[in-house]
Structure formats: structure tokens, C-alpha cells
C-alpha positions as CSV (number, residue, x, y, z in Angstrom):
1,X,7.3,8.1,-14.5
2,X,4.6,6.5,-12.3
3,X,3.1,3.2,-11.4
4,X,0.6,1.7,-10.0
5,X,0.9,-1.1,-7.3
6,X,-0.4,-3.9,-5.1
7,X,0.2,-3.4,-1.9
8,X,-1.8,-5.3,0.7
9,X,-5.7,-4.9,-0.7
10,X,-5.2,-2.1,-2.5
11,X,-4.1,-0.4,-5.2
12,X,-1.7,2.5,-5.0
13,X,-0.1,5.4,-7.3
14,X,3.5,5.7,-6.8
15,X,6.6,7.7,-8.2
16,X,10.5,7.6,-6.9
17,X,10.8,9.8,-4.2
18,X,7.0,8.9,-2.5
19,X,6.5,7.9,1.2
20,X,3.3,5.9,1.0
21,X,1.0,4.1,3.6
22,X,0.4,0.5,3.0
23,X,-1.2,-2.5,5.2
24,X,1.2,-3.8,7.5
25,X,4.4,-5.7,5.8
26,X,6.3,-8.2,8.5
27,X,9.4,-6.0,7.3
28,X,11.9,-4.3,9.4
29,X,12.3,-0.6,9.4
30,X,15.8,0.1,6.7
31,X,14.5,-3.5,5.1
32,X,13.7,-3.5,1.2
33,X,10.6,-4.8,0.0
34,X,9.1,-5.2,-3.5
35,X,5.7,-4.5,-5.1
36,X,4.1,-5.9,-8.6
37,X,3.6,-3.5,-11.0
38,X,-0.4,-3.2,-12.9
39,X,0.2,-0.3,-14.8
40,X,3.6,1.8,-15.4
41,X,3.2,5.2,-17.2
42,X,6.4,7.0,-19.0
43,X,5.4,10.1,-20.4
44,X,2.8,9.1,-22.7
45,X,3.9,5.8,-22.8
46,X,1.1,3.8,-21.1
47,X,2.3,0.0,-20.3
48,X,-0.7,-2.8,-19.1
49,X,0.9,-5.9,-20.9
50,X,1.2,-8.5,-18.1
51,X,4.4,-10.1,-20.1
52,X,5.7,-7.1,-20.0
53,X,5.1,-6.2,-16.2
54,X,6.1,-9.2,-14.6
55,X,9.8,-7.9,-15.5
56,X,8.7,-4.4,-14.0
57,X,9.8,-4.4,-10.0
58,X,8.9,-1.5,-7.5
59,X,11.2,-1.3,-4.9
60,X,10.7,0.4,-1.7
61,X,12.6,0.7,1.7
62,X,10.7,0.1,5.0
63,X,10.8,3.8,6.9
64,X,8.6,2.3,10.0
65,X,5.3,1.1,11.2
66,X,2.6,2.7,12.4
67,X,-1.3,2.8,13.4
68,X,-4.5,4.5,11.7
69,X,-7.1,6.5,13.1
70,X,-9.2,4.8,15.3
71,X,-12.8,3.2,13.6
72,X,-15.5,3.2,16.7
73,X,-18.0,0.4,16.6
74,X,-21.4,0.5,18.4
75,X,-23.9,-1.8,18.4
76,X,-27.2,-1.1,19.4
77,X,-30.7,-3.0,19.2
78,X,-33.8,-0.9,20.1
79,X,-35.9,-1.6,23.5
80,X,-33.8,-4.4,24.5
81,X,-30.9,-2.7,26.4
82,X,-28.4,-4.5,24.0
83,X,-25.3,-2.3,23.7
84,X,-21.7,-2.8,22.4
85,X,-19.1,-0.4,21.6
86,X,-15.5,-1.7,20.5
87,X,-12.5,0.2,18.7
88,X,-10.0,-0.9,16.2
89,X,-6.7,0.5,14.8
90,X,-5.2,-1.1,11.6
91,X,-1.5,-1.5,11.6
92,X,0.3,0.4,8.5
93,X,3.9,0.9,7.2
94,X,5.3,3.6,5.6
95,X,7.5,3.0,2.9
96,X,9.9,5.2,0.7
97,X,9.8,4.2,-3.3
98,X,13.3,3.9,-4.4
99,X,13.0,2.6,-8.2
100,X,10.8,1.4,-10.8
101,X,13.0,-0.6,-12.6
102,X,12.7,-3.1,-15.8
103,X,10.6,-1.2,-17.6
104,X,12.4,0.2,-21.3
């Protein structure tokens, strides 16, 4: 059994057991957070009805933060001598999927 989830901007694929990635979540490490459920597939049972999914909770437990890779940004215009480089690193958080429960 697998679903799929919103989690921060995205969509993500998840079963019991996985360690995923996510935006950051103002959650402390050991902390249990929850997901909404788009999609859940059992076997070859396929489930989209949003009745049905807003009973469906994803439950995951915080493991800890961290950064991504570092995006360099550089500005340049030509013959002018305008330059500008800048950096960012998003801030991420691991979490562990525990259950996909509500679902028959």
C-alpha cells in the first residue's frame, strides 16, 4: 500500500517504513505530524474519492532538519560591469512514515 501526499509544495509518494524529504515543518525532531492523502493505492485498489480521503491520515514522525544543496545565483548584465552572485540553501525535514490509516 502506497499514497500520495501534500507536503509543503509538492506532491510525494509514500509507503510505511519511508524516510522522505519535505519543506521545512516547525516540528520538533521525535514530534508526529500528519499529511492529507490525494491518492491511496491497495493492491489494485486505486482510491481518488475526496469523501473518501479526507478520513485517510498519513502519519509521520519528525527524524530531524536539515539543508539542501546549495543553488548559486549570478547576475550579470553585459558592458556595464553589473555583477551579483548570492547563494541559498532551503531548509528540509526528514520524516519517517509510520501509517496510512482510515482507508478500508
Amino acid at each position: 500500500m502506497y499514497a500520495i501526499v501534500k507536503a509543503g509544495g509538492r506532491q510525494e509518494k509514500v509507503a510505511v517504513g519511508d524516510t522522505v524529504t519535505v519543506d521545512r515543518i516547525d516540528a520538533a525532531a521525535g514530534s508526529t505530524v500528519t499529511f492529507p492523502a490525494i491518492l491511496v493505492v491497495d493492491g489494485a485498489t486505486v482510491t481518488t474519492d475526496a469523501k473518501v480521503l479526507s478520513g485517510v491520515k498519513v502519519t509521520a514522525e519528525v527524524v530531524d532538519e536539515t539543508k539542501g544543496e546549495k543553488i548559486h545565483i549570478l547576475r550579470y548584465k553585459n558592458k556595464t560591469g553589473y555583477r551579483r552572485r548570492q547563494g541559498h540553501r532551503s531548509k528540509n525535514t526528514r520524516v519517517l512514515i509510520t501509517a496510512i490509516s482510515g482507508i478500508n
